[in-house]
C-alpha positions in Angstrom: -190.1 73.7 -35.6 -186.7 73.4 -34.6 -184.1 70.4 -33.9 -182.2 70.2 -30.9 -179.4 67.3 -31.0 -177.6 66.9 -27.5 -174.8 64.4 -26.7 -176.2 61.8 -24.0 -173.2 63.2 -21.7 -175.7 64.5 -18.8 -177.1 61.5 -18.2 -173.8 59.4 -18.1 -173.4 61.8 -15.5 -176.2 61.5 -13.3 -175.7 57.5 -14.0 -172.5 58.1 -12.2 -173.5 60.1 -9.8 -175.7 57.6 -8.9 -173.2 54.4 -9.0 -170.7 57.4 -7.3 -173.6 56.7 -3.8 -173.0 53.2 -4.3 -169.2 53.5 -4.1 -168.3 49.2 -2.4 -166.3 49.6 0.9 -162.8 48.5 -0.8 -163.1 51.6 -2.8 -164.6 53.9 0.3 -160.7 52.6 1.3 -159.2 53.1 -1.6 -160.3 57.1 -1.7 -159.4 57.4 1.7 -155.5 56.5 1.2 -154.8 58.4 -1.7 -156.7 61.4 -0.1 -154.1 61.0 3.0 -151.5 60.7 0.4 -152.6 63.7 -1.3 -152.9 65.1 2.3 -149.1 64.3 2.9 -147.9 66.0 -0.1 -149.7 69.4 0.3 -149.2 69.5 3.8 -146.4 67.7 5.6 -145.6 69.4 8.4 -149.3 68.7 9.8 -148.6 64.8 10.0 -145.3 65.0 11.4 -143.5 67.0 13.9 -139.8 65.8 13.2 -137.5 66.9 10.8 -136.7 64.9 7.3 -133.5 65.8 7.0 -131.5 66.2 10.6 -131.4 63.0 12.6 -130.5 62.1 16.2 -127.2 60.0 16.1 -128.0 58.3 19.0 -131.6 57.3 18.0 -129.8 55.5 14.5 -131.5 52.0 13.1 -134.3 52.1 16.0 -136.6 49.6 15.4 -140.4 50.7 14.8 -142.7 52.1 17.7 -145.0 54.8 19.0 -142.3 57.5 18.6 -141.0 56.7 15.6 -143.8 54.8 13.4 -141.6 53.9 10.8 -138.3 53.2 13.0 -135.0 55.5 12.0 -132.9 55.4 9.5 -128.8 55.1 9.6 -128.7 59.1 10.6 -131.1 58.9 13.2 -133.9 60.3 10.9 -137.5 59.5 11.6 -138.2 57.2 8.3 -142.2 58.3 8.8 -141.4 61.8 8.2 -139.1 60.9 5.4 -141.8 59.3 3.6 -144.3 61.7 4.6 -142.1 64.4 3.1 -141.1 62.2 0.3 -144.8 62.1 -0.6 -145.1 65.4 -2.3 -141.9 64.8 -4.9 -143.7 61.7 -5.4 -147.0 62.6 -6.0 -146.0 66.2 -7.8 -143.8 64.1 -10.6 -147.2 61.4 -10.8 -149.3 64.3 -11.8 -146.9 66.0 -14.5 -146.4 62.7 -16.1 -149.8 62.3 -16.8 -150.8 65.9 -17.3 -148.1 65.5 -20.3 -149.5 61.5 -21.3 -152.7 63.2 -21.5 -152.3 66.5 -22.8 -149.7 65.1 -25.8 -151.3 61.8 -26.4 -155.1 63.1 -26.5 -154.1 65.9 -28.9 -152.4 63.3 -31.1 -155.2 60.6 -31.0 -157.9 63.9 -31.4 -156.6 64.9 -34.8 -155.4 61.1 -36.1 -159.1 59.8 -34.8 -161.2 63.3 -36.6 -159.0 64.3 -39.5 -158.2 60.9 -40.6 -156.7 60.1 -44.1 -152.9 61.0 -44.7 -152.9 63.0 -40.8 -154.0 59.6 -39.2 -151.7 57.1 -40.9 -148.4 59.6 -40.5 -149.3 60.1 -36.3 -150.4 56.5 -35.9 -147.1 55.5 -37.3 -145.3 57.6 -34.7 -147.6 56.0 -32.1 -146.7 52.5 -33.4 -143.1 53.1 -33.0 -143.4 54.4 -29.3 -145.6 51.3 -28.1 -142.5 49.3 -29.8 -140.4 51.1 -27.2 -140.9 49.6 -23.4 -142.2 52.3 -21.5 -139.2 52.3 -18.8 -136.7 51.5 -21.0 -137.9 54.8 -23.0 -138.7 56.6 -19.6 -134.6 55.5 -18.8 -133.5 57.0 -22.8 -135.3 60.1 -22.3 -134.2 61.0 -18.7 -130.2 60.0 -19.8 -130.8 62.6 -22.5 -132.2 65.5 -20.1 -130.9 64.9 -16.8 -131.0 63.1 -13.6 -133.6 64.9 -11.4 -136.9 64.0 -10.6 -138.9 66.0 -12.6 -136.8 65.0 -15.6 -138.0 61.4 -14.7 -141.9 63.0 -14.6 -141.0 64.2 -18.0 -139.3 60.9 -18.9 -142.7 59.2 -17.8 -145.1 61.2 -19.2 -143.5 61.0 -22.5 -143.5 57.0 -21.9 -147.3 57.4 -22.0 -148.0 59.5 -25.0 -149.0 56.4 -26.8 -151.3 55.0 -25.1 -153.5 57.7 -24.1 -153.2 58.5 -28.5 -154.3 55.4 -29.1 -157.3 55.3 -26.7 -158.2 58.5 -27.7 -158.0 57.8 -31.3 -160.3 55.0 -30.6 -162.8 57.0 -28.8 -162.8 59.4 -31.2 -163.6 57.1 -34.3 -166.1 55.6 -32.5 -168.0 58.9 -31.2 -167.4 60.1 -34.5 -169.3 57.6 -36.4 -172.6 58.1 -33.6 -176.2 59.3 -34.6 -176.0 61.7 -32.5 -172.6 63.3 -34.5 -174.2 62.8 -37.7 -177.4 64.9 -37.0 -175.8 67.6 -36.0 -173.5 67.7 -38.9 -176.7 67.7 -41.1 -178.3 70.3 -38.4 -175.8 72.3 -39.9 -172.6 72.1 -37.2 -169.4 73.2 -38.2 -166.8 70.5 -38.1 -165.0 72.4 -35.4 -168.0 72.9 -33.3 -169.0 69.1 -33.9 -165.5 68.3 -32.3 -165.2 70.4 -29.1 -169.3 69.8 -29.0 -169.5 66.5 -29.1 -166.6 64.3 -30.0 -164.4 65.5 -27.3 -167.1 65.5 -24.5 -167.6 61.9 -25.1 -164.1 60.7 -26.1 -162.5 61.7 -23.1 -165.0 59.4 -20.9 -162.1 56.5 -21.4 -159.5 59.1 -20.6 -160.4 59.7 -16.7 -160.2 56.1 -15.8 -156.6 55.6 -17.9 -155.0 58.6 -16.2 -156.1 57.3 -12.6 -154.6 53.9 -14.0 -151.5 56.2 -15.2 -150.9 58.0 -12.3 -150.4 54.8 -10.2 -148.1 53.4 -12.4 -146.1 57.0 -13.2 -145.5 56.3 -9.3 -143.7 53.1 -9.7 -142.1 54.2 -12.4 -140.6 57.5 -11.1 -140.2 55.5 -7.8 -137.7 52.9 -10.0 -136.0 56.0 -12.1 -135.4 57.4 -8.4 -134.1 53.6 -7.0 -131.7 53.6 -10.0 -130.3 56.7 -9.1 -131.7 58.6 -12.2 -134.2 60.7 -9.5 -132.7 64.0 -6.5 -129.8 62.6 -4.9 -129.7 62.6 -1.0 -130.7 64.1 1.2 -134.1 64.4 -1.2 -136.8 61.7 0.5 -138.6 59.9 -3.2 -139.8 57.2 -1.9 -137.8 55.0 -4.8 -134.8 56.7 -3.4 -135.4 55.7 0.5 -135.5 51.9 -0.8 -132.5 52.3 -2.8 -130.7 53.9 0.5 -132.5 51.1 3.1 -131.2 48.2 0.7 -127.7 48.7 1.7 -129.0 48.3 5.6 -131.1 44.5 5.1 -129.8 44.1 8.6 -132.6 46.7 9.5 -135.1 45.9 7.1 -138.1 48.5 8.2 -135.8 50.8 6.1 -136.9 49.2 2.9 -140.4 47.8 4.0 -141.8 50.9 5.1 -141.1 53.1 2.0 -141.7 50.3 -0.2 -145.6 49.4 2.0 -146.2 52.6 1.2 -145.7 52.9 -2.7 -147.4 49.6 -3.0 -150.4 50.6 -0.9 -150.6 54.0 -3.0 -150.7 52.0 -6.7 -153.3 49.4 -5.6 -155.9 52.2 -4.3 -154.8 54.0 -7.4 -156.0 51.1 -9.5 -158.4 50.1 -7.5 -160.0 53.4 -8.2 -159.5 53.3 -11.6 -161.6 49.6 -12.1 -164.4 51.3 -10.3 -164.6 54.3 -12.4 -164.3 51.6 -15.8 -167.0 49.6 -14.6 -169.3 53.1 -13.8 -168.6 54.3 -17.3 
């Protein structure tokens, strides 16, 4: 008669499945902006018919209306299609500063969280000292070193958030680690490497999905800042950090900043909206 020990990660699935048919209506919402977000960044040209970067010098500082959504900026650009177009630097940098938070800060907390001993103290040192470090501040140090362009400020950002995806993951890790589940099939006879990618990182990285949909909103208001500091593309490039920067000198017209700035805002709250949901279904 043989044992068979499984991880209980199939039925946190169905279970979230099931809450997943019960998604509340502010969340229904909340999917549906960052898919047209999404939407805008892959595919521009099918929300817009106007070009982002030659304007109409007679149509300059046009208020908003059914023409021009957004109103026009100082060149006679339609400011929709700027943002529209602005959406997929914006978006792009997002996902590459996470990929990196949670690529680089999963691996560390992994090995501190299962190795333990001398390998856990040494990297959660390391992770101490970058959670001494504001994130911005050290998203600002890192993108001074490499460069001013935008995906040096993704970089700059995803670096930012090596340490708190290492520490959650370390966390998760000690804690799956330490489960009945683990311990049976150690004594089953499971190699400590299959034990890991088995179990421990199946079930760890539950707490990862809901932090990176956290991180992603605010990789956007941080890349948006680099980019209003002028550490982001320089014009004509569209970030959406970059149109506020460029629609605070014109307060006179102030859709210029409100529009870019609705957007960003709108984006981060369904992106953490999102991200409560999927804590509270996990």
């Amino acid at each position: 008669m043989s044992l068979v020990y499984s991880s209980p990660s199939s039925g946190v699935a169905a279970s979230r499945w099931r809450t997943t048919l019960r998604m509340p209506p502010i969340v229904a919402i909340s999917f549906a902006i960052v898919v047209l977000v999404i939407a805008w960044s892959i595919a521009p040209g099918l929300f817009t018919s106007h070009s982002p970067f030659v304007g109409v010098p007679a149509d300059k500082l046009l208020g908003p209306s059914l023409e021009h959504w957004f109103g026009t900026d100082h060149l006679g650009r339609d400011l929709y299609t700027r943002v529209v177009y602005g959406t997929a630097s914006s978006v792009t940098s997002a996902l590459v500063a996470v990929v990196i938070g949670v690529v680089a800060g999963g691996l560390i907390g992994l090995m501190a969280g299962f190795l333990g001993g001398w390998v856990d103290v040494v990297l959660a040192r390391f992770v101490d000292v970058l959670l001494a470090i504001p994130k911005f501040l050290l998203a600002v140090i890192v993108v001074t070193a490499i460069g001013f362009e935008t995906i040096n400020a993704a970089i700059a950002t995803g670096v930012s958030a090596v340490a708190i995806f290492a520490r959650v993951s370390r966390a998760e890790v000690i804690k799956t680690r330490q489960a009945t589940f683990v311990e049976a099939s150690f004594l089953a006879g499971g190699s400590r490497w299959y034990i890991l990618w088995r179990h421990i990182l199946p079930n760890a990285s539950r707490s990862i999905l809901p932090l990176a949909v956290l991180q992603f909103g605010e990789s956007i208001l941080i890349i948006a800042s680099l980019a209003f500091l002028g550490y982001g593309d320089p014009p004509p490039a569209s970030d959406w950090g970059l149109l506020i920067s460029i629609g605070k000198d014109y307060l006179k017209w102030p859709w210029l900043v409100y529009a870019p700035a609705f957007v960003t805002i709108l984006t981060v709250l369904s992106v953490n909206r999102i991200s409560r949901w999927l804590r509270k279904t996990d």
